[in-house]
N, C-alpha and C positions, 0 to 999 in steps of 0.2 A: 635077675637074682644078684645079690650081694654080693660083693668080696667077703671069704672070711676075715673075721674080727680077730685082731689081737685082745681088747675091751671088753667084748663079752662075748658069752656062749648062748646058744642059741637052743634050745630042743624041744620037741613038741612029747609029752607025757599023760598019755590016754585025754587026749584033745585039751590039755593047757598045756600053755605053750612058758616054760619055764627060761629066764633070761635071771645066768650069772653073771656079775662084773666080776673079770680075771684080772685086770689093777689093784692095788690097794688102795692108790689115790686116785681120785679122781678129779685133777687140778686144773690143770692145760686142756688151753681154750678149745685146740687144736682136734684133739683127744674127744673131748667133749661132744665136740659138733661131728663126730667123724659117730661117736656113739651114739647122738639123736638121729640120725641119719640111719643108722640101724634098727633103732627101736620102730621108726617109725615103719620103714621097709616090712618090718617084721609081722603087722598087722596090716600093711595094704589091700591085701588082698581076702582078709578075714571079714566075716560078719560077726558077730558076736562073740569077739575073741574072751577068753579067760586068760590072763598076764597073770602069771607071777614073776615077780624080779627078786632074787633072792640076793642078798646084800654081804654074807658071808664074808668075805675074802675082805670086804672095803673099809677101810680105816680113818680114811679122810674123804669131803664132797666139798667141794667150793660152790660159791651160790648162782655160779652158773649152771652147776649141774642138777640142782635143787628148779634151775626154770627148763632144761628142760627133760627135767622128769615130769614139771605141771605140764608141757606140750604133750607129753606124750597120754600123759591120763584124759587130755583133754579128745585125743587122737582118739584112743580107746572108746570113751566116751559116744564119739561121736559115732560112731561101727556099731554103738549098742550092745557096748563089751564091759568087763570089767576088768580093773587093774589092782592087786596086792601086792605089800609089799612085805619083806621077811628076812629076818634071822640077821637082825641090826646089830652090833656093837653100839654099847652103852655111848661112845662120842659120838655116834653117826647118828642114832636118835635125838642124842640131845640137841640134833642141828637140828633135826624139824619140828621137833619141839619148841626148840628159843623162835624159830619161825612160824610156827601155829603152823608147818605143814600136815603136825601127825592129826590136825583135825579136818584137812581135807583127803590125804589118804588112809586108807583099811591097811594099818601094818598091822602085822602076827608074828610071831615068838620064831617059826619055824617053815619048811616050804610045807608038810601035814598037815598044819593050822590053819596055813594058808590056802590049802586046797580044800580042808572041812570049810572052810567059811563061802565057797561057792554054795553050795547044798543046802 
């Protein structure tokens, strides 16, 4: 089991498993790999996990964290899961937008959006 996160929160919500970033940035490298490191922990041991990562709090993403948010979709993925992603600020979008990520992930408006769109 994990160390608790300073980075993010962890909870599981009628079997999705909801991850907020409690940072505003998310910059340092340091930081970063300390947090893929949890994401990924976090679905080890799931089979067909439902992720939502809720983005609230996050103000800033460096494009480190942009790879390994793809590590972990791919994680997901791989478990025969799915991952969304939710409740972006207008600069945070626009990162994965100018990156064409928002065309490999499912983001939504809100974590409710995010959770109708399993269904």
């Amino acid at each position: 089991m994990p160390a608790p996160s300073s980075h993010i929160s962890i909870r599981r919500i009628d079997g999705i498993i909801r991850i907020d970033f409690v940072d505003r940035n998310i910059l340092d490298e340091l930081n970063i790999h300390q947090i893929g490191e949890e994401l990924l922990s976090c679905v080890e041991s799931e089979m067909r996990p439902k992720v939502v990562i809720v983005f609230e709090n996050v103000e800033h993403l460096s494009s480190a964290a942009f790879g390994t948010l793809m590590k972990f979709l791919e994680r997901v993925k791989v478990r025969d899961g799915h991952l969304r992603l939710c409740a972006m600020k207008p600069r945070v979008f626009e990162g994965f937008t100018i990156t064409k990520l928002n065309r490999l992930f499912s983001i939504h408006a809100d974590f409710a959006a995010a959770v109708e769109s399993f269904k």
